[in-house]
N, CA, C and O atoms as a DFTB+ gen file, in Angstrom:
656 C
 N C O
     1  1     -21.205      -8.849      11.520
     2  2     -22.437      -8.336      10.957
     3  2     -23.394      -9.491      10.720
     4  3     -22.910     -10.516      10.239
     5  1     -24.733      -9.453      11.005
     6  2     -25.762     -10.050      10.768
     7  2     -25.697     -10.939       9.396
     8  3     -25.605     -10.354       8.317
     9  1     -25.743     -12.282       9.457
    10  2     -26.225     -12.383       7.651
    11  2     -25.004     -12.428       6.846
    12  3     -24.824     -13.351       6.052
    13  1     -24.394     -11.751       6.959
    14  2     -22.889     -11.773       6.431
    15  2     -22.411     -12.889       6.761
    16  3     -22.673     -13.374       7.862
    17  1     -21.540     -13.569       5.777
    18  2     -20.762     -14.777       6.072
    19  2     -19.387     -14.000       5.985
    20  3     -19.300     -12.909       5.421
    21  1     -18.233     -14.695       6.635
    22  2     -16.996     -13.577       6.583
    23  2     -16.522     -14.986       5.557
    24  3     -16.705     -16.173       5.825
    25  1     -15.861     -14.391       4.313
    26  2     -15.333     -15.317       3.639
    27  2     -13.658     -15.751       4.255
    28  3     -12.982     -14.854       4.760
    29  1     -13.019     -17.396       4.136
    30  2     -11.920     -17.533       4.197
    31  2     -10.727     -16.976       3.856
    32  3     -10.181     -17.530       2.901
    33  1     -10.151     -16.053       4.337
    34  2      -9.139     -15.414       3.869
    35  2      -7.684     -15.574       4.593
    36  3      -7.727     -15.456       5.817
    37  1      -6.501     -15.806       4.062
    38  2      -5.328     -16.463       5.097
    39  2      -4.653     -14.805       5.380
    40  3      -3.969     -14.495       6.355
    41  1      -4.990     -14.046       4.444
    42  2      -4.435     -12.781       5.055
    43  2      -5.545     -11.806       6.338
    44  3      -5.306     -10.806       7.015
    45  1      -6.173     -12.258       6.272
    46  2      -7.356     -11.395       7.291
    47  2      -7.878     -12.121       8.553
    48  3      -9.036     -12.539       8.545
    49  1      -7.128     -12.287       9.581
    50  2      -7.590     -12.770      10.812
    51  2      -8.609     -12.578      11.912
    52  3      -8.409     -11.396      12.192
    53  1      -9.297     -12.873      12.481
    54  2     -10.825     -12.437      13.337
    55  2     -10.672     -11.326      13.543
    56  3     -11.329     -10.408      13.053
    57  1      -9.762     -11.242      14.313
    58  2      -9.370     -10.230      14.785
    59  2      -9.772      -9.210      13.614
    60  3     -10.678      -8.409      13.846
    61  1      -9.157      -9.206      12.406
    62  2      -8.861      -7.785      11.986
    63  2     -10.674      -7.939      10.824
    64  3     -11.149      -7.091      10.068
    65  1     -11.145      -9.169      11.128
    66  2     -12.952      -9.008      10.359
    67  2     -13.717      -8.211      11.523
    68  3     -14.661      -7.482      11.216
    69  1     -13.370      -8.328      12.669
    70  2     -13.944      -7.467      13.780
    71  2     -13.861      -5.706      13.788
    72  3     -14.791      -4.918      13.964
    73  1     -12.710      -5.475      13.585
    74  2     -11.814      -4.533      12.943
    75  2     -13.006      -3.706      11.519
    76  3     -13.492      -2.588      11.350
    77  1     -13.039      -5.079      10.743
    78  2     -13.506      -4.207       9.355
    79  2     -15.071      -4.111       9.319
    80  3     -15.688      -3.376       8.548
    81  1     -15.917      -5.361      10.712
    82  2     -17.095      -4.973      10.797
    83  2     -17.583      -3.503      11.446
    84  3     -18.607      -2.825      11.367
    85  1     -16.721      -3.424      11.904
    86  2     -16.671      -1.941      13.063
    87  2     -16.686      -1.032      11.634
    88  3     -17.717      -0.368      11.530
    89  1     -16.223      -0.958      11.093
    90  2     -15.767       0.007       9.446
    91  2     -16.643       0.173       9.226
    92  3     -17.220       1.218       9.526
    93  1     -17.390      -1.203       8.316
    94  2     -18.486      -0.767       7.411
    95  2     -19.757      -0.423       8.626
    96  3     -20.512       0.468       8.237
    97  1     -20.091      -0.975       9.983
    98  2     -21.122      -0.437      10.481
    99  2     -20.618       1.391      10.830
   100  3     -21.267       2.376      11.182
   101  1     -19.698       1.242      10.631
   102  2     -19.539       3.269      11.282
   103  2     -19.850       3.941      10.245
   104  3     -20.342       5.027      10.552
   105  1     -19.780       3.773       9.228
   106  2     -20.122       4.331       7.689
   107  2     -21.050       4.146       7.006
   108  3     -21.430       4.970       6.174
   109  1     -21.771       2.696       7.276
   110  2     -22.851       2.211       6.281
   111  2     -23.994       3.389       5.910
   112  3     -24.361       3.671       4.770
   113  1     -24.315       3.809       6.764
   114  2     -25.656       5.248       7.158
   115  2     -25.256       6.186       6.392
   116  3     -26.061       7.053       6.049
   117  1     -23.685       6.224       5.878
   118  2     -23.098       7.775       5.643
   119  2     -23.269       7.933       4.018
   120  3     -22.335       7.619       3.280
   121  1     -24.602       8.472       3.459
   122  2     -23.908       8.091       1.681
   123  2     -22.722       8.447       1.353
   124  3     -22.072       8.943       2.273
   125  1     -22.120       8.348       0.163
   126  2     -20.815       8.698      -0.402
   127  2     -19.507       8.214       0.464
   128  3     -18.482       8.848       0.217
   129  1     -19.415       7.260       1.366
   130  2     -18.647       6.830       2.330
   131  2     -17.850       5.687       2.057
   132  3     -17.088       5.194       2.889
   133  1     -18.058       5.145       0.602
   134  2     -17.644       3.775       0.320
   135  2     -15.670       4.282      -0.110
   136  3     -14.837       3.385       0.020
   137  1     -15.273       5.461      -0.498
   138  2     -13.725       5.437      -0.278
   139  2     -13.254       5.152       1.305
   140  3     -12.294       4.449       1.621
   141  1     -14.158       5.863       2.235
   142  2     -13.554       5.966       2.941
   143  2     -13.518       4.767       3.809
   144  3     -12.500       4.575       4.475
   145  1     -14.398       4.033       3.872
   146  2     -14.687       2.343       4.426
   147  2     -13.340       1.641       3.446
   148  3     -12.452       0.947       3.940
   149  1     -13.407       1.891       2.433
   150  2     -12.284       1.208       1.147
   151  2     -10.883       1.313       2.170
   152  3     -10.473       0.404       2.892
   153  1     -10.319       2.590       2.028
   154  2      -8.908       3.178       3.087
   155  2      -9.148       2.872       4.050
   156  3      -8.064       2.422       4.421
   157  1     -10.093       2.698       5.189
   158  2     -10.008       2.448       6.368
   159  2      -9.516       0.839       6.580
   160  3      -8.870       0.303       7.479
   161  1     -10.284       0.183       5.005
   162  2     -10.155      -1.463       5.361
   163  2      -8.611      -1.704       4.285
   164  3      -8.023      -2.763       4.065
   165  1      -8.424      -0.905       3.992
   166  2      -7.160      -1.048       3.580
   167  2      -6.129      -0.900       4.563
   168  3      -5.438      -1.908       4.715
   169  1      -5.914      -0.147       5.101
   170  2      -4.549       0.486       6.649
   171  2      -5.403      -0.626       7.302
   172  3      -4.831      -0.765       8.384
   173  1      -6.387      -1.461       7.286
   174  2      -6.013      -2.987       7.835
   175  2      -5.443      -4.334       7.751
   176  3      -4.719      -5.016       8.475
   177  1      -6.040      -4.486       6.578
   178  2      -5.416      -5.361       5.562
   179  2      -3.996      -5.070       5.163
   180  3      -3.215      -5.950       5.526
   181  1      -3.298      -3.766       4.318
   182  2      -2.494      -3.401       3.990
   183  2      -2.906      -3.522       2.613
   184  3      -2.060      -2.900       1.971
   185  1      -3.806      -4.021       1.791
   186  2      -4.696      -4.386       0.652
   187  2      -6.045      -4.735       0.471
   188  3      -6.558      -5.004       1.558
   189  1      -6.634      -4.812      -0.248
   190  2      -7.981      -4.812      -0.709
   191  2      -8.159      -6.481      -1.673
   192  3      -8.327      -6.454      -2.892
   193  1      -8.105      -7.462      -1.098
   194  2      -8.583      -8.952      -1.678
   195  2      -9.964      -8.527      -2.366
   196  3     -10.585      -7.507      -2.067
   197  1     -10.405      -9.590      -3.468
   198  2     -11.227      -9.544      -3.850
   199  2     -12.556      -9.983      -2.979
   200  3     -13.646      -9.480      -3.249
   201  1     -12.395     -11.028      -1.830
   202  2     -13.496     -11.219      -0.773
   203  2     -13.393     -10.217       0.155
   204  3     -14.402     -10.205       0.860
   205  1     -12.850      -9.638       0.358
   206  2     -13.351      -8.251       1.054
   207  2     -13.828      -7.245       0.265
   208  3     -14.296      -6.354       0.974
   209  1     -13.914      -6.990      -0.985
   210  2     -14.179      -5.851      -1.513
   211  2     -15.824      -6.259      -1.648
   212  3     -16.806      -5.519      -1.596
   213  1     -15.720      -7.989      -1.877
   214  2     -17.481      -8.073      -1.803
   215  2     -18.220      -8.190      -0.724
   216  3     -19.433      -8.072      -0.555
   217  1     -16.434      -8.698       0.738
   218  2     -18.023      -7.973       1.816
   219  2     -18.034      -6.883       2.115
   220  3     -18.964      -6.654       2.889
   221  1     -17.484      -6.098       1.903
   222  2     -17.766      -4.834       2.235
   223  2     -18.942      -4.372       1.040
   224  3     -19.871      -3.680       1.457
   225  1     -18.928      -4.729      -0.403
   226  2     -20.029      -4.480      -0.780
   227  2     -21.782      -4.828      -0.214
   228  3     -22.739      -4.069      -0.057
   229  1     -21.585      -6.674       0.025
   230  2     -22.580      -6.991       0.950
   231  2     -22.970      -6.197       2.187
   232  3     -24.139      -5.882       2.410
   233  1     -22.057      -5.915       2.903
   234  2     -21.942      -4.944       4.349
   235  2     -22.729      -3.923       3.949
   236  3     -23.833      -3.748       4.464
   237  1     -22.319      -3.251       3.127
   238  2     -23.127      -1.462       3.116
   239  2     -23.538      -1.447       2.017
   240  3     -23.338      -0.555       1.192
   241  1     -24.413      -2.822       1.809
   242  2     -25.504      -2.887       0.472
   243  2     -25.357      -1.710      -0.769
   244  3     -25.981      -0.666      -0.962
   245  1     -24.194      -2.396      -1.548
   246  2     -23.825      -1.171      -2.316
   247  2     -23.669      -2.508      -3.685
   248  3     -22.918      -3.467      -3.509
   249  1     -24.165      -2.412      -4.463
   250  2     -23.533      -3.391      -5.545
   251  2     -21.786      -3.993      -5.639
   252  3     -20.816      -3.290      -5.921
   253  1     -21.773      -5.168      -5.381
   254  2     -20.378      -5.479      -5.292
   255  2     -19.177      -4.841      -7.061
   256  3     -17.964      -4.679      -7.197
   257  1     -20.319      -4.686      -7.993
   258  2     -19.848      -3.847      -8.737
   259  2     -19.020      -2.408      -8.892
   260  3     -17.959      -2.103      -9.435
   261  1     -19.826      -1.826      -8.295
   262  2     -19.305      -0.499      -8.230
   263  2     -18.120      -0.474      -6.861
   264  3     -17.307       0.450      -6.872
   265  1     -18.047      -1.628      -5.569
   266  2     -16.954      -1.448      -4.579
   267  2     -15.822      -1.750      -5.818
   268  3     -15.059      -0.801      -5.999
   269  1     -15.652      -2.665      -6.498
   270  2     -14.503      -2.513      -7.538
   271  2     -14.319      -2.193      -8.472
   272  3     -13.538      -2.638      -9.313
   273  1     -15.365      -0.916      -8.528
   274  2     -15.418       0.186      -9.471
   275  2     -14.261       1.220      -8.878
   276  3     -13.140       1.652      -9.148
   277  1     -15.365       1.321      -7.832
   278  2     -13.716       2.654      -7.168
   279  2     -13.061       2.041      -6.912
   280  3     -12.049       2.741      -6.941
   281  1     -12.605       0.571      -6.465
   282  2     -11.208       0.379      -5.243
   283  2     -10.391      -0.167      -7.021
   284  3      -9.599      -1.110      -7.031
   285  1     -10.662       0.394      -8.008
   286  2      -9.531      -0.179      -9.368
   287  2      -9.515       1.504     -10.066
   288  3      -8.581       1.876     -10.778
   289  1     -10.323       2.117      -9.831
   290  2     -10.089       3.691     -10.201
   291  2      -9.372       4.135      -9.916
   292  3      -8.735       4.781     -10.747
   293  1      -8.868       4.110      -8.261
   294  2      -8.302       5.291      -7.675
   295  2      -6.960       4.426      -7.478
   296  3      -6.957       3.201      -7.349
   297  1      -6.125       5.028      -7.476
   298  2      -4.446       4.374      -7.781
   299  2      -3.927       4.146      -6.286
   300  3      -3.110       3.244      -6.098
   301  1      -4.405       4.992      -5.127
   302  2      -4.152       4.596      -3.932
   303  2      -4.469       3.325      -3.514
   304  3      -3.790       2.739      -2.670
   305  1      -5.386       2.879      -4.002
   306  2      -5.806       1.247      -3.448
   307  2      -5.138       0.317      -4.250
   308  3      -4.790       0.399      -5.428
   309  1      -4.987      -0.766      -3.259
   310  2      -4.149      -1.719      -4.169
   311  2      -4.769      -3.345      -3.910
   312  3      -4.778      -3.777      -2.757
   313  1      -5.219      -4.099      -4.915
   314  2      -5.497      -4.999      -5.106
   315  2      -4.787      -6.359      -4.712
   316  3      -5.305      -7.465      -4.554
   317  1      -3.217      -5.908      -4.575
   318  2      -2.328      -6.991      -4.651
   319  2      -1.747      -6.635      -2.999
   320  3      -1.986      -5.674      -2.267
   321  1      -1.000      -7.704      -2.824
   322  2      -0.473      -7.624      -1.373
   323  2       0.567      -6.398      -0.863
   324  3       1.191      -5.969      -1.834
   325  1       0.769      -6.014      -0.154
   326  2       1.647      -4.936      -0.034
   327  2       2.537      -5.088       1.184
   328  3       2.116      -5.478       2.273
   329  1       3.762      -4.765       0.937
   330  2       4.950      -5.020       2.562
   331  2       4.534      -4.121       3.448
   332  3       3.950      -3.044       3.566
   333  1       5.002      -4.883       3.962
   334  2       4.539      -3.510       5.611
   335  2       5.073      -2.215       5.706
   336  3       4.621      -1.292       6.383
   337  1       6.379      -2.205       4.752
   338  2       6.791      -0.774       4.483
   339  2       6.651      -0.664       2.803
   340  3       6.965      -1.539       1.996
   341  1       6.081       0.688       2.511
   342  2       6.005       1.445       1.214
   343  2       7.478       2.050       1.157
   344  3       7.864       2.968       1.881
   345  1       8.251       1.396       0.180
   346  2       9.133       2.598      -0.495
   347  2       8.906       3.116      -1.920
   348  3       8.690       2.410      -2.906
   349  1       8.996       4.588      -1.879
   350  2       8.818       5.376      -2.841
   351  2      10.046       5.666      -3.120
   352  3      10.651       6.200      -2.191
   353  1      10.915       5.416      -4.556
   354  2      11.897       6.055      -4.918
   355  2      11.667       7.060      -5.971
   356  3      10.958       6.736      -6.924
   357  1      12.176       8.233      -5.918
   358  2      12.055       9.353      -6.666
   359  2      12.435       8.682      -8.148
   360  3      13.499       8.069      -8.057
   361  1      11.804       8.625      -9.611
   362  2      12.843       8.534     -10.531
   363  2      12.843       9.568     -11.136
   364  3      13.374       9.557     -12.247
   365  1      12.196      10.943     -10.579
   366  2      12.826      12.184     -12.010
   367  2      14.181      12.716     -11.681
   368  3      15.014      12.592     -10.783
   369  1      13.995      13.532     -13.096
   370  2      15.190      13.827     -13.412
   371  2      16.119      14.401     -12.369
   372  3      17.200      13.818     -12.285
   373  1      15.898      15.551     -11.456
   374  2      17.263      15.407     -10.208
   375  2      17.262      14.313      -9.543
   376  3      18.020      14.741      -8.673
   377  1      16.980      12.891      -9.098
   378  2      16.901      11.810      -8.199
   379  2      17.550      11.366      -9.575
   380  3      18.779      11.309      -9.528
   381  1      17.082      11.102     -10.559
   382  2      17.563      10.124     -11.802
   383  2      19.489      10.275     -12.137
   384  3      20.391       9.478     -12.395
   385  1      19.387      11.611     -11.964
   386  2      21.018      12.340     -12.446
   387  2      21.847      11.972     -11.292
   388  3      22.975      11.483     -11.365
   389  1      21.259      12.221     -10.322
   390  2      22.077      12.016      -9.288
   391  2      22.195      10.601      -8.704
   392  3      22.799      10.470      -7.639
   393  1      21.628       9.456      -9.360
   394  2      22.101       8.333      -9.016
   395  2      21.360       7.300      -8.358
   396  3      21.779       6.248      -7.873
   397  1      19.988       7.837      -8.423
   398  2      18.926       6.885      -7.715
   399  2      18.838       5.210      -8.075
   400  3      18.724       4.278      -7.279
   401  1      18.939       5.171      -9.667
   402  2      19.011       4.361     -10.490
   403  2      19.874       2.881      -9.600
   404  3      19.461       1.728      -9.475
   405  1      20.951       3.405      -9.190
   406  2      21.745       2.745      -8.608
   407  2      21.342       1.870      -7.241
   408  3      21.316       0.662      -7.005
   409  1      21.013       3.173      -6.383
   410  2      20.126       3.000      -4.933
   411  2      19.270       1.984      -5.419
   412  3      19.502       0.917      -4.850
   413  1      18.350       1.919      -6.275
   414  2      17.265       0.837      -6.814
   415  2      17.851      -0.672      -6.782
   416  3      17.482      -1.609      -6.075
   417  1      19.022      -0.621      -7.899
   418  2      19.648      -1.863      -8.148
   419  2      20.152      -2.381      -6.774
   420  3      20.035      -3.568      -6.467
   421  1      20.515      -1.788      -6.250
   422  2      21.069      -2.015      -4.606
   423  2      19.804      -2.983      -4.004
   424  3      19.766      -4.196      -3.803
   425  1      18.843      -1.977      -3.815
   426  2      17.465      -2.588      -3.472
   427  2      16.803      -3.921      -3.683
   428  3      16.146      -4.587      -2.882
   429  1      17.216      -4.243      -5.324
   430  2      17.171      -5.602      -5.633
   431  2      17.655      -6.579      -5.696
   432  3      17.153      -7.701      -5.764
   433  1      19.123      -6.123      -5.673
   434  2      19.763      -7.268      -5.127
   435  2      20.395      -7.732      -3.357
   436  3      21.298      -8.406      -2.861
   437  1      19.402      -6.987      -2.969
   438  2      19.564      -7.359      -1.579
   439  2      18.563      -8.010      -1.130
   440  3      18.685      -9.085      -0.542
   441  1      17.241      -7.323      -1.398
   442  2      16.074      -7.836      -1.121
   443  2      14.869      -8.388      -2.345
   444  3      13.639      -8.373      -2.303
   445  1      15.845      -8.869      -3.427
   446  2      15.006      -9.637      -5.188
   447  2      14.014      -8.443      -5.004
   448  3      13.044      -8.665      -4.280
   449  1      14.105      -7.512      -5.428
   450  2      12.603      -6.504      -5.282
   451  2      12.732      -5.798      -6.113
   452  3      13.692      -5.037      -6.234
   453  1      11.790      -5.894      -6.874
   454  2      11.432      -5.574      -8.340
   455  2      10.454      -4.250      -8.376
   456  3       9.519      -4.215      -7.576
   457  1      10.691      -2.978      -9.449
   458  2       9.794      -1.794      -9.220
   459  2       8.421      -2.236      -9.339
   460  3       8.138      -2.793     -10.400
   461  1       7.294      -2.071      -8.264
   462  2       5.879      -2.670      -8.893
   463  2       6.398      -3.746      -7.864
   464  3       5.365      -4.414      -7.890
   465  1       6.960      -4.222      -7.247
   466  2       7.264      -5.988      -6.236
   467  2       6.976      -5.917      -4.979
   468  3       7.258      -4.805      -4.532
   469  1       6.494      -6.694      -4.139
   470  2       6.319      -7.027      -3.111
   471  2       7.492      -8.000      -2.620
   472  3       7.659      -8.991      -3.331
   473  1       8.380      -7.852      -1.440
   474  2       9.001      -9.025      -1.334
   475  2       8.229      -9.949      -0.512
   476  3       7.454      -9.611       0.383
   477  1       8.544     -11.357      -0.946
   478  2       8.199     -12.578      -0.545
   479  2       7.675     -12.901       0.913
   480  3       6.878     -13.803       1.170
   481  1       8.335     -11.887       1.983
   482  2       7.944     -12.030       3.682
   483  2       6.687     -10.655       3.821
   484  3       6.019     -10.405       4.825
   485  1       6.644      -9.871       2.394
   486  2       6.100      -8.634       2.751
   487  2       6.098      -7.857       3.809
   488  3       5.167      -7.611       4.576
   489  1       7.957      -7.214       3.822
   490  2       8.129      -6.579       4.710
   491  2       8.647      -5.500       4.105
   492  3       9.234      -4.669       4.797
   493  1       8.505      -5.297       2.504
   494  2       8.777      -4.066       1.603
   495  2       8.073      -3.975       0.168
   496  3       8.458      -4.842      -0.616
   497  1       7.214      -3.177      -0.267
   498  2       6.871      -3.337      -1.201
   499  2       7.465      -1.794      -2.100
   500  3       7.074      -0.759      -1.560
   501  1       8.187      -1.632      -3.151
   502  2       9.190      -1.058      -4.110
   503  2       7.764      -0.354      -5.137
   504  3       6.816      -0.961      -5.635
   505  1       8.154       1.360      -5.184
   506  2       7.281       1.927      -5.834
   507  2       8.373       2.946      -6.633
   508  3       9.170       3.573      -5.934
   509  1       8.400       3.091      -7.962
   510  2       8.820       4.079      -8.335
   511  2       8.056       4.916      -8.781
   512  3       7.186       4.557      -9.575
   513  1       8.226       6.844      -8.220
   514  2       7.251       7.858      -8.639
   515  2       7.919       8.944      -9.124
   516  3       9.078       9.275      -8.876
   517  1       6.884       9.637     -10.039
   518  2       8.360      10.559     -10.860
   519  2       8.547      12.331      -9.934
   520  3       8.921      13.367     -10.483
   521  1       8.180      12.183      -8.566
   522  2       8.256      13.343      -8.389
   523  2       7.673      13.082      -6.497
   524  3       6.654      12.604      -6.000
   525  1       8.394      13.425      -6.172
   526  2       7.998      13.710      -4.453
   527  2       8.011      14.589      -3.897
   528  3       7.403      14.676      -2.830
   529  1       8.829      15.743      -4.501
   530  2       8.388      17.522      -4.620
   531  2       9.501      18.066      -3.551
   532  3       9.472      19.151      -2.972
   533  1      10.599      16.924      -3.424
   534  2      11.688      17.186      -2.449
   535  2      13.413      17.165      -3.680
   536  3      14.450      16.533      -3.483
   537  1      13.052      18.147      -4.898
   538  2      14.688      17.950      -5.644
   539  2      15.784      18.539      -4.688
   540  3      17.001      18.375      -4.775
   541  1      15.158      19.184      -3.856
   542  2      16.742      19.927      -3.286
   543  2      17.176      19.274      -2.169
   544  3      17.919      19.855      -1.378
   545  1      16.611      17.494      -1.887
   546  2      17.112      16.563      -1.576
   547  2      17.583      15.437      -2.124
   548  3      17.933      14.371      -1.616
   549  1      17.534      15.918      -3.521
   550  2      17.863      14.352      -4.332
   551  2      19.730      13.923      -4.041
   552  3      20.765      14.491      -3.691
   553  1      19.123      12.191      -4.574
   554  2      17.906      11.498      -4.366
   555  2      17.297      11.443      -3.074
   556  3      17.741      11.731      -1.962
   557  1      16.144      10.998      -3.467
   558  2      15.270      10.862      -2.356
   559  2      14.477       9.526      -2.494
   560  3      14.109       8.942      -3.513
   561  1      14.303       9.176      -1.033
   562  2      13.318       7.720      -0.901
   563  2      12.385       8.214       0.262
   564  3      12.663       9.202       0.942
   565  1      11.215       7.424       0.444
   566  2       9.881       8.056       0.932
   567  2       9.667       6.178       1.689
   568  3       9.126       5.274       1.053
   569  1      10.086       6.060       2.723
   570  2       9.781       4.775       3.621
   571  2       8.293       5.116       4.451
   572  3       8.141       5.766       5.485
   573  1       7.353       4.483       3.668
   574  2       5.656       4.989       4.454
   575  2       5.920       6.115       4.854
   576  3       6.835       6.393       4.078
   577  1       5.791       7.072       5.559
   578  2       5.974       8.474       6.303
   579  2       7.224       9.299       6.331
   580  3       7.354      10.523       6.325
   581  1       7.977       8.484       6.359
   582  2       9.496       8.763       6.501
   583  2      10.003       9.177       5.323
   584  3       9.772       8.479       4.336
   585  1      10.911      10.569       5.160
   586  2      11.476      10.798       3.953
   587  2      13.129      10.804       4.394
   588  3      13.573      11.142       5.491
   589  1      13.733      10.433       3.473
   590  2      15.158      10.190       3.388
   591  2      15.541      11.059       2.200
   592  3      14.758      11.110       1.251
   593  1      17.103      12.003       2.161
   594  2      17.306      12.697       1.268
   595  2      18.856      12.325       1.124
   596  3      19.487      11.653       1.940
   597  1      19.200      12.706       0.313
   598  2      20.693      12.190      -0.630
   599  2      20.941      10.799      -0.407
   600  3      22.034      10.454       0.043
   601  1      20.154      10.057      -0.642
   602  2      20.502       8.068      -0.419
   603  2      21.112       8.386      -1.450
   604  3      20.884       9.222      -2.325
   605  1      21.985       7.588      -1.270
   606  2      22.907       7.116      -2.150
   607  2      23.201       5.787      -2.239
   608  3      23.195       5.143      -1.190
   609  1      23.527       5.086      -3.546
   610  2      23.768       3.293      -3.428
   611  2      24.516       3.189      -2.114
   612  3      23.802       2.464      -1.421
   613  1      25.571       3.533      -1.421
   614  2      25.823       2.596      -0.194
   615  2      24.969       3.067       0.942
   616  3      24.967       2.390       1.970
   617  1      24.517       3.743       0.898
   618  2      23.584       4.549       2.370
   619  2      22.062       3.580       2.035
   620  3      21.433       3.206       3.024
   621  1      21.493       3.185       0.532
   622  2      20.180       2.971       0.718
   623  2      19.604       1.437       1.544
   624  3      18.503       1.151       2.014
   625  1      21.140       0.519       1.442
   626  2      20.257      -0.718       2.490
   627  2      19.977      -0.381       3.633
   628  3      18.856      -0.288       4.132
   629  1      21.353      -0.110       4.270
   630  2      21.682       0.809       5.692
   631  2      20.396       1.276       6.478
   632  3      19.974       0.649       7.450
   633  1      19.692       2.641       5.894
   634  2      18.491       2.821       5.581
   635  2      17.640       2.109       5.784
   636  3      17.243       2.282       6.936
   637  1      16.840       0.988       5.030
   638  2      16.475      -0.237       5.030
   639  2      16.123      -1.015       5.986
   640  3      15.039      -1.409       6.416
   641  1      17.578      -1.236       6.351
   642  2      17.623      -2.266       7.365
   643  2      16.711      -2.003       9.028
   644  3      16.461      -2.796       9.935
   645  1      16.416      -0.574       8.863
   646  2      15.916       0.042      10.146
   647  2      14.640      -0.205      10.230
   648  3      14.216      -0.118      11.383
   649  1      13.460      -0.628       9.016
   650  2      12.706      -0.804       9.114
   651  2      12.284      -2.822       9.687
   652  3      12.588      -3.482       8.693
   653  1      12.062      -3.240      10.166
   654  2      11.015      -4.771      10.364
   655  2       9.955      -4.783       9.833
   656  3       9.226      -5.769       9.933
């Protein structure tokens, strides 16, 4: 984009500023479009840095205020780095009874990954949610798209391991 300086970033390569100029010019025209430029430059990144949230504010002349107005509102966006795979572990109560708790601890001591953690190569980032609307699979784990039902502590690295 014109005028725009692309700030230094070690997670965001030409490649993918080419990527996010294409974003904000497909949207800039569109009012009310700044979530959707937000998610689009997110499923690039895999996160939202603070120098992208201001060029994308610069980009589609929107106060760099309000881009991290919504991208800290809405709970889908995430500020911090994220693994290339999302796991969601169920913690209510049928996933909880039936032993999820365990599957978790498994989780961390295989891969140090803490609920709320990113691991270190960011090739998993660990979410616990109280409901995935699948009990008559508990437990259950949610790998980005992928749902898994009755993990159990020895089945959940196993699992795991399928993702890179």
């Amino acid at each position: 984009m014109k005028n725009i300086v692309r700030p230094d970033h070690p997670d965001i390569t030409p490649e993918m500023w080419d990527t996010i100029d294409g974003i904000i010019l497909n949207w800039k025209a569109i009012p009310g479009a700044l979530i959707t430029v937000l998610r689009e430059c997110q499923e690039v990144v895999l996160y939202l840095p603070s120098e992208l949230l201001t060029y994308i504010g610069n980009g589609m002349d929107i106060p760099v205020s309000q881009v991290f107005g919504v991208a800290t509102f809405y709970s889908f966006f995430s500020l911090t780095p994220k693994g290339r795979h999302n796991i969601k572990v169920c913690t209510g109560t049928a996933c909880y009874v039936k032993g999820i708790k365990e599957s978790m601890n498994r989780i961390y001591g295989k891969y140090n990954l803490k609920e709320g953690g990113t691991t270190e190569d960011r090739r998993f980032s660990l979410e616990g949610v109280r409901c995935l609307g699948a009990c008559g699979l508990a437990p259950v784990m949610v790998v980005g798209k992928d749902i898994h039902g009755a993990v159990s502590a020895d089945k959940v690295i196993q699992i795991l391991e399928k993702y890179e």
